[in-house]
MITI-32635 format. One record per residue (C-alpha): residue number from 1; residue in one letter; x, y, z. Coordinates in Angstrom, 1 decimal, m for minus. Example, Ala and Ser with C-alpha at 12.3 -4.5 7.8 and 13.67 -1.06 7.14 Angstrom:
<pts>
<n=1, res=A, east=12.3, north=m4.5, up=7.8>
<n=2, res=S, east=13.7, north=m1.1, up=7.1>
</pts>
This chain:
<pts>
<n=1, res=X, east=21.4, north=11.2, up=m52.3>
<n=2, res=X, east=21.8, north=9.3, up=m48.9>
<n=3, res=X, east=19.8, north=6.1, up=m48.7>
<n=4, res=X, east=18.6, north=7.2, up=m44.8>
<n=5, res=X, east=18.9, north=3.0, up=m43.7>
<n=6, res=X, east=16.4, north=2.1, up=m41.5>
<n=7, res=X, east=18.0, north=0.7, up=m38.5>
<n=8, res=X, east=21.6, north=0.4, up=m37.2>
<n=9, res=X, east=23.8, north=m2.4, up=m38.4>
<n=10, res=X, east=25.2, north=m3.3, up=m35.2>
<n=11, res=X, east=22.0, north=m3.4, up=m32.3>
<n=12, res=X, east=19.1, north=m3.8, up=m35.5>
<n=13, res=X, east=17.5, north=m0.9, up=m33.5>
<n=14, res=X, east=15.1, north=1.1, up=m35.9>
<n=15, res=X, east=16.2, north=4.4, up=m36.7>
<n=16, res=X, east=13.5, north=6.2, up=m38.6>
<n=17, res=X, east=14.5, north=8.3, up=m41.5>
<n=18, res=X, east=13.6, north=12.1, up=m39.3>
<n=19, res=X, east=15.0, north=10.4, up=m36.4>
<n=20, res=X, east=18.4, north=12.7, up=m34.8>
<n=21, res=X, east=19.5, north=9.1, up=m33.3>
<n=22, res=X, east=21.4, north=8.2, up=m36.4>
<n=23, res=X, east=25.0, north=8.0, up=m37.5>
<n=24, res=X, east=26.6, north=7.1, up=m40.5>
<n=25, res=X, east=30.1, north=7.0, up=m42.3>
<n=26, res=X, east=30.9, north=8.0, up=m45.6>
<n=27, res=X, east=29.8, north=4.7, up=m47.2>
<n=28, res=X, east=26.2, north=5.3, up=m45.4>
<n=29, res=X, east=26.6, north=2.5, up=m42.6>
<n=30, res=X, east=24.1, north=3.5, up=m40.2>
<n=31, res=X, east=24.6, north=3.5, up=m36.6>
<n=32, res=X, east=22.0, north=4.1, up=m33.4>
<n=33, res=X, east=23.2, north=6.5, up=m30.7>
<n=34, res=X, east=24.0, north=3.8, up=m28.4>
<n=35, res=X, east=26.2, north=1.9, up=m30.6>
<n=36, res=X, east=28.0, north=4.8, up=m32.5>
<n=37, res=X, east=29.2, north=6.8, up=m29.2>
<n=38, res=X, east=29.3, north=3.6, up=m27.1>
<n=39, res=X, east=31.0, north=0.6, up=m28.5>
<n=40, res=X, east=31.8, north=1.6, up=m31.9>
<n=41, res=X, east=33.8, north=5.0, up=m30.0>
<n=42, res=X, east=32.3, north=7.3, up=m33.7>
<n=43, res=X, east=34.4, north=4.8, up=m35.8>
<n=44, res=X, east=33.1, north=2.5, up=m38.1>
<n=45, res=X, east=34.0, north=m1.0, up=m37.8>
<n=46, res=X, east=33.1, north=m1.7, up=m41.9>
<n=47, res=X, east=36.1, north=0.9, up=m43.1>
<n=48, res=X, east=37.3, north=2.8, up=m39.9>
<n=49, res=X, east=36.3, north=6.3, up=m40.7>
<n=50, res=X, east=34.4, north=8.6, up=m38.1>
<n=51, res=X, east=31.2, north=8.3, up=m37.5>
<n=52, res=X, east=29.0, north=12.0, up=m37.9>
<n=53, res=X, east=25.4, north=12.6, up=m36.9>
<n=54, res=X, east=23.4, north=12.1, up=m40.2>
<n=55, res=X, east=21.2, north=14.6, up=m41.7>
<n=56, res=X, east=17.7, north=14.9, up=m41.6>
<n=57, res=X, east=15.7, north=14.7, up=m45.0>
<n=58, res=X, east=13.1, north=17.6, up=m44.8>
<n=59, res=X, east=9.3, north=15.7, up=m44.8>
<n=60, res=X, east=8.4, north=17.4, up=m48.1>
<n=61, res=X, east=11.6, north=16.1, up=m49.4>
<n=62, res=X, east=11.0, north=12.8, up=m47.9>
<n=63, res=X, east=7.7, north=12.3, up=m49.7>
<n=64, res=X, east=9.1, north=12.8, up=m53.0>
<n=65, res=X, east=12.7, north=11.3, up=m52.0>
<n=66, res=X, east=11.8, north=8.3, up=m49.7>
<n=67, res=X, east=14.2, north=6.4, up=m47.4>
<n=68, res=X, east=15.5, north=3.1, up=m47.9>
<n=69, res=X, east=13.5, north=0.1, up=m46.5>
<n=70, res=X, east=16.8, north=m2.3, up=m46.9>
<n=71, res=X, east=17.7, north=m3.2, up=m43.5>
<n=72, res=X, east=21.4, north=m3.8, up=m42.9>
<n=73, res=X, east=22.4, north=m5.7, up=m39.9>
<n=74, res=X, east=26.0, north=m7.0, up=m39.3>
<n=75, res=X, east=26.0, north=m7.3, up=m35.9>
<n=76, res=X, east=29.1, north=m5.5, up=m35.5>
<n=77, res=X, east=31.9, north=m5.6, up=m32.6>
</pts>
């Protein structure tokens, strides 16, 4: 199950977990719009793969399934 991080690892902009401004690789580094299309160009910087829009978690799912609250910031590139 995806962890849904709450922010983006390079700007430490929240991304909330129904938020559509979220992007993550297949390790779950989470990106904001900005940085994901912007600077990072839909790569990750962490382990260089591409960079997809990341799914929202339907609320009833959410309440039984809740998103992470461990904030990852790396201030990346």
């Amino acid at each position: 199950m995806l962890e849904l991080r709450p922010n983006c690892e390079s700007c430490n902009a929240d991304i909330p977990p129904q938020s559509p401004d979220a992007w993550i690789c297949t390790f779950e580094c989470t990106w904001c719009t900005a940085c994901a299309t912007g600077k990072l160009a839909l790569r990750c910087p962490n382990c260089a793969g591409n960079l997809q829009p990341r799914p929202i978690r339907p609320a009833d799912m959410l309440e039984r399934f809740p998103a992470s609250a461990k904030r990852v910031f790396k201030n990346a590139p």
